[in-house]
N, C-alpha and C positions, 0 to 999 in steps of 0.2 A: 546292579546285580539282579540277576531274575528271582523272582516271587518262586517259594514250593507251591509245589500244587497242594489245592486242598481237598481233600478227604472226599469231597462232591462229586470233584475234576474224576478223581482215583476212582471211584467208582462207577461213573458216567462210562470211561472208558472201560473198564469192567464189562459191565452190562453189554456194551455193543460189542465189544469180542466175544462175549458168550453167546449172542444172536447169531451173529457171523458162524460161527462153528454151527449152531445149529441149523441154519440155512443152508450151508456146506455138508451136512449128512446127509440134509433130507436131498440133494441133488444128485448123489454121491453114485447112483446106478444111473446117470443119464447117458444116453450112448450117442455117439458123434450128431445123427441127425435129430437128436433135441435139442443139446448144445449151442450146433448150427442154426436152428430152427430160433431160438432164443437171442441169438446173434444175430439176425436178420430183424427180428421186430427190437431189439434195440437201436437198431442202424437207421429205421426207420423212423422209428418215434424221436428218438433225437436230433437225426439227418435232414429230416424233411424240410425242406424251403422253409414253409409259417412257423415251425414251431424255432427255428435254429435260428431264424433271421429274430424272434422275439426274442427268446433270451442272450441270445449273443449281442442286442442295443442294449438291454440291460445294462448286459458286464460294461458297458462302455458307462451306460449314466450314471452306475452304482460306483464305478472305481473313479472316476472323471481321467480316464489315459484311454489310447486306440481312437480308432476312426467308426463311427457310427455308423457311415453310410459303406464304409467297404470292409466291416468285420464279418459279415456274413459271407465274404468270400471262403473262411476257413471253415465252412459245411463238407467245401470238399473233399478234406480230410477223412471225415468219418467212412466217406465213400471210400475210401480207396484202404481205410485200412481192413474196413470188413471183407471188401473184395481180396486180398491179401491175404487175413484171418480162415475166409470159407476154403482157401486155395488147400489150405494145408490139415492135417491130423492134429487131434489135440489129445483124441481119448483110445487107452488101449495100447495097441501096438500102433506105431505109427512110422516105422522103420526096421528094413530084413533084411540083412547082407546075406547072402549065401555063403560069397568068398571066403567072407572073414569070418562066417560063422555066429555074427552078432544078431542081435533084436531089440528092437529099442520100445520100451514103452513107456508111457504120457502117465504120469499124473501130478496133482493141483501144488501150486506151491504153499498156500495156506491163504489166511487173513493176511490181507496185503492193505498197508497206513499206503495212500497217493497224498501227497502235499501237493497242493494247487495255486499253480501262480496266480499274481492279479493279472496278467497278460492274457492268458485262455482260461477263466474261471470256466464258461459254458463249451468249452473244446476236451478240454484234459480229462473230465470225468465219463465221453462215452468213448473218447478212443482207449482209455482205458481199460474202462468197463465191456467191451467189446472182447479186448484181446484175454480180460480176465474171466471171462463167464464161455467162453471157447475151453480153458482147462478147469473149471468148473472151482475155480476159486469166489471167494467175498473180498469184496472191497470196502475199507470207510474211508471215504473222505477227508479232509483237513483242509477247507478252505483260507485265502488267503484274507485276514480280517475287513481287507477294503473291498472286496468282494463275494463275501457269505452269503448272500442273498442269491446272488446269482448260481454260483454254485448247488447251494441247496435247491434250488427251483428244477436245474438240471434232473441232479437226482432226485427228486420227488417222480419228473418223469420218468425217469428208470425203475425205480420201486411200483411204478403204477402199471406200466409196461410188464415186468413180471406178476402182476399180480391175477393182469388179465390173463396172461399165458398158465398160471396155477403154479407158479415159481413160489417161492419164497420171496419176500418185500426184503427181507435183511438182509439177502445178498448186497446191496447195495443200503452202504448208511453214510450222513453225514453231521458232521461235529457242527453244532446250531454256532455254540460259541465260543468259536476258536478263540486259545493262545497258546503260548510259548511252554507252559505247563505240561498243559493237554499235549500239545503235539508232538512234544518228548514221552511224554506215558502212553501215545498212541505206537509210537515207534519203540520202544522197546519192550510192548507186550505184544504189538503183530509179528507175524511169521516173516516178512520180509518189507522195503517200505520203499514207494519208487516216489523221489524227490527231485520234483520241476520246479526250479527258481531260483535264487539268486544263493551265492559261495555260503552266508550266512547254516541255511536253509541245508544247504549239501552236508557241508560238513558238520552239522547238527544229525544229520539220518548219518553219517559214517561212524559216529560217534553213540550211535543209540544202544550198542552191541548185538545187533541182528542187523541178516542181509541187507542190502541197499543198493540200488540202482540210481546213482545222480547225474546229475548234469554240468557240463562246466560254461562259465562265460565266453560270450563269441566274441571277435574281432574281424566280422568277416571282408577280406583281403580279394580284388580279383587286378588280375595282370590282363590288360590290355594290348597286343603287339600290332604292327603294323601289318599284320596280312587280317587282322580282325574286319569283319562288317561292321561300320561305325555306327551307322544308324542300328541295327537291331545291338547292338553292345549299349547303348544310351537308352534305348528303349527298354531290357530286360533291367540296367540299373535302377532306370525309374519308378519300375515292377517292384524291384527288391526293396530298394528305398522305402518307399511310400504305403508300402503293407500293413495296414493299422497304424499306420504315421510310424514305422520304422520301430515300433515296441518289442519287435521279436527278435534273439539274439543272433538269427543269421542275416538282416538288414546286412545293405554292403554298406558298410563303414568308411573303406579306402578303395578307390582306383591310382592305381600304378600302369602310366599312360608310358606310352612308347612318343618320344619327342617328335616325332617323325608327322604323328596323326595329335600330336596334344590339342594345339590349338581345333583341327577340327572335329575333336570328340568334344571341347569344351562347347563348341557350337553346337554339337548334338546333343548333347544335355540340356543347353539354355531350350534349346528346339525341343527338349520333353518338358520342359517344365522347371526346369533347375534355374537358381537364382546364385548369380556369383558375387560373394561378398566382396568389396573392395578391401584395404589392410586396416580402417579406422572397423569398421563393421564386423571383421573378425574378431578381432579385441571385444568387441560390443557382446558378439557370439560366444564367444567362449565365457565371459562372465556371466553368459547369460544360464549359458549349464551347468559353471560345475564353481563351486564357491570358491573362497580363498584358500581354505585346509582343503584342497583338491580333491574332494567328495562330492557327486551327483548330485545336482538339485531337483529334487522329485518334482517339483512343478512342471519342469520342463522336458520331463519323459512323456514320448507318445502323442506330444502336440501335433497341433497343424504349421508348415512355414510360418503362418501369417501372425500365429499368438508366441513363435519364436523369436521372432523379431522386433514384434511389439513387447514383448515381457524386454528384448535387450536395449530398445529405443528409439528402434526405425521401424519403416514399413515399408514392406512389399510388396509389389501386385496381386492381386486376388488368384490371376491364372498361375504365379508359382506355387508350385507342387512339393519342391525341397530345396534347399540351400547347401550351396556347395560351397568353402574357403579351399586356397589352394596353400599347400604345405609342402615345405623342403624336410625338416626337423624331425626324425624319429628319437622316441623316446620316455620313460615315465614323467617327466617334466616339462613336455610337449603333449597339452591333453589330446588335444587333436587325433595322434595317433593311437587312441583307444577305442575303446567299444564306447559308440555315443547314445545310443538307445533313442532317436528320434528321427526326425527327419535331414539331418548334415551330415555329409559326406565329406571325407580328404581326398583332396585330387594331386598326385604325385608324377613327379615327369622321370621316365629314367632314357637315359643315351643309348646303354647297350644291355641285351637279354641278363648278364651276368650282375650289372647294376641292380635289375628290378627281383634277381629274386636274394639278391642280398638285402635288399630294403623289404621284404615281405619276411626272413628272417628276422631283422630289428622288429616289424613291427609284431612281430608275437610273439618278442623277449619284454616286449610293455602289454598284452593281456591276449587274450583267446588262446593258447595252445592246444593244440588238439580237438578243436571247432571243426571250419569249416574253412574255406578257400574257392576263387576260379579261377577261370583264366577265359578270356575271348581271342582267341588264336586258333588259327587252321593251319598250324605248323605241328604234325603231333610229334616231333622230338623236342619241340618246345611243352607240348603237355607235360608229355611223360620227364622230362627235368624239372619241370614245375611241382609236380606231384612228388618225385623224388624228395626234392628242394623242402617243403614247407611241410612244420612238424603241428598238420593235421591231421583229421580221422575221414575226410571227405573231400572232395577236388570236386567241382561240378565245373563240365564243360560247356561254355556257349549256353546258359542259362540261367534265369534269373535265379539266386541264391536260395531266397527266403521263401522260392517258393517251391523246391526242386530238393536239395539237402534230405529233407523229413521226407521223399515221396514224391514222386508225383506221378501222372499217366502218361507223363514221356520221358522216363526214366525208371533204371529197373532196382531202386534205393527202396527197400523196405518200406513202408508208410507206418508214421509215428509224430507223438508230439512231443519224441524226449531223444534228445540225444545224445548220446556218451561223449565223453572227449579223451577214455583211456587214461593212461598215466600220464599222459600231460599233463590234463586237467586235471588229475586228483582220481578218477573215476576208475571202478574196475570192470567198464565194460566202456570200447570205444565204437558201437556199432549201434546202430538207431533201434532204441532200444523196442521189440515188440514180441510176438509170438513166444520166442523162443524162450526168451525172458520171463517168462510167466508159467512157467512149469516145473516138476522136475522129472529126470530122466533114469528108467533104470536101466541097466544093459543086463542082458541076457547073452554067457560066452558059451558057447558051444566048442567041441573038440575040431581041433580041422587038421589037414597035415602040414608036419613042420615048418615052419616059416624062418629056418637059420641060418643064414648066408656063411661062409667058408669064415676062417680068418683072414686069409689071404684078401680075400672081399673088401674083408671089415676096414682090415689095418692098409689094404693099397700098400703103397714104400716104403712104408714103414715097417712091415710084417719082416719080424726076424731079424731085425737089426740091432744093432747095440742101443741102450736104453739112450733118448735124447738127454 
């Protein structure tokens, strides 16, 4: 049973919502191009190559999960959400229908609680911070406890960054030492609380009784068909896979291979890097993840191949990149077909188009509903029954998952580091959560002429009939 918080906790949190608000008045008459102006040296000071690539090894050696030498890949993030953020209005009127007569204007949604995964301790706090100081709200922090260090360091840059700008430092604060307490007293004295991390974590902010923006767990699924390019299809998996050693919830989890090309996409994988476990080796792997009471074993989240396999008994060649078992079996009693959070993959064969998207149905009645999904097919009435087919919030075509989903610059997906998964998932927004998220909106109705279609319109066949 969790501890109360103590009177310290209670206060602590106090104090920094009271900063928060005041930091929030004093900004309170900033017009679009200070905002903007503000958003631009956060993008910066956080975004930059030396400063992003240092704290992002951090988050790796302070949490012991991710890849050290390829976490600084997710700098590009911040690029692309600012770029995103400057696109649009934040302050004022920021929308004018004529037609209809409407007007829309921007303002802050409040002190906003962000919970911070150990995944992107140094990622989560400026794309946040970013989209939050555009509508001129405060943020505090809530770092994740295996990562606090990192985190705070983050924001210490962003408090420093405003300072030089003549901002307020308290728009941006963060909790030195997080718990379970605190993070429930930070969430139900803020104004609203965006929560990145695991079901635990979500449904503790759904539960805080103020707004909440969460996230649900992936199982990301991509269908494979025989008009696919098999070489870039092996290559984008190895992309997604292998992204901080597979620690982010859209890693592709399962390929669902078309029989036709199975064996030669298994050779395009071996040919990226992929190592295929024989069936004593799987046995080995799977023990190696997830304990006997069928719970995750934290050790083995976010490794490299080589300490996967060594922690299960064997070893690998140095040049494999990930480990692939091949799986018939959907289901919660087949771990395999879950979200694995590492570097292994399920490799599935199906005969015909109708087989493979029945089997991407099972496999997100055992976890990720309303994630994330692809497909590698140049058949697009195979997309679009793909898309149909599987009850996500995303489809990404012919692209690496884990790096496309949240954004990217070849794709026209929002850019963010949170993504909704809807009433699947639990969530009350299923759209990558960013901009719009962060505000609120008043409408402004003006008179216009009648907008009232006949009856006859309304009712169509019906109109004037005996009651059904």
């Amino acid at each position: 049973m969790a501890r109360e918080i103590t009177a310290e906790e209670k206060q602590t949190v106090a104090d920094m919502i009271a900063r928060a608000r005041v930091a929030m008045e004093e900004i309170k008459d900033y017009d679009q191009a200070q905002v903007d102006r503000l958003a631009q040296a956060l993008g910066w000071a956080c975004g930059n190559e030396k400063t992003f690539v240092r704290i992002a090894q951090m988050g790796v050696d302070e949490s012991g999960i991710g890849d050290r030498a390829g976490r600084a890949g997710k700098r590009f993030k911040i690029l692309g959400v600012l770029r995103d953020a400057l696109r649009q209005k934040s302050v004022g009127v920021i929308e004018v229908d004529e037609e209809k007569g409407l007007t829309k204007i921007a303002k802050p949604a409040g002190v906003i609680a962000s919970l911070i995964p150990t995944t992107n301790p140094e990622l989560t706090p400026p794309v946040t911070g970013i989209y939050a100081i555009k509508c001129k709200n405060a943020v505090i922090f809530s770092p994740h406890p295996r990562a606090k260090a990192t985190t705070a360091e983050m924001v210490r840059v962003m408090r420093e960054t405003c300072k030089k700008l003549g901002a307020p430092e308290d728009l941006f604060q963060c909790v030195t030492e997080p718990s379970i307490p605190m993070t429930n007293e930070l969430m139900a004295e803020c104004d609203v609380t965006f929560a990145t991390g695991g079901k635990p974590m979500v449904q503790a902010a759904y539960s805080s009784g103020k707004p909440a923006y969460g996230v649900g767990a992936g199982n990301s699924t991509m269908v494979i068909d025989e008009t696919a390019d098999i070489d870039i299809a092996a290559m984008n998996s190895r992309i997604s896979k292998t992204s901080d050693f597979g620690s982010g919830c859209s890693a592709d989890g399962n390929l669902i291979i078309a029989a036709q090309i199975y064996d030669d996409m298994k050779a395009a994988l071996q040919k990226e890097g992929g190592y295929l476990c024989n069936a004593e080796e799987k046995v080995m792997i799977q023990n190696a993840l997830w304990k006997e009471d069928g719970s995750r074993r934290i050790e083995t989240v976010a490794i490299s191949a080589q300490r996967i396999a060594e922690f299960a008994g064997f070893t690998i060649p140095d040049e494999c990149k990930f480990i692939m078992v091949e799986q018939e079996e959907i289901g919660k009693e087949h771990k395999f077909s879950g979200e694995k959070l590492c570097v292994v993959m399920a490799l599935y064969k199906f005969a015909d188009f109708d087989e493979a998207m029945a089997k991407v149905r099972a496999i997100y009645e055992v976890g990720g509903k309303g994630h994330s999904c692809g497909i590698y097919s140049n058949d697009d009435d195979r997309i679009l029954a793909h898309a149909m087919n599987a009850p996500v919030s995303r489809v990404m075509v012919r692209q690496p998952q884990s790096k496309a989903n949240a954004g990217s610059f070849e794709n026209g997906m929002p850019m963010t580091s949170s993504l909704g998964c809807g009433i699947w998932g639990g969530n009350i927004t299923n759209e990558n959560v960013s901009l719009k998220h962060y505000m609120n909106v008043t409408w402004v109705a003006r008179p216009i002429p009648a907008d009232r279609p006949s009856d006859e319109e309304l009712f169509g066949e019906f109109y004037n009939t005996e009651t059904l």
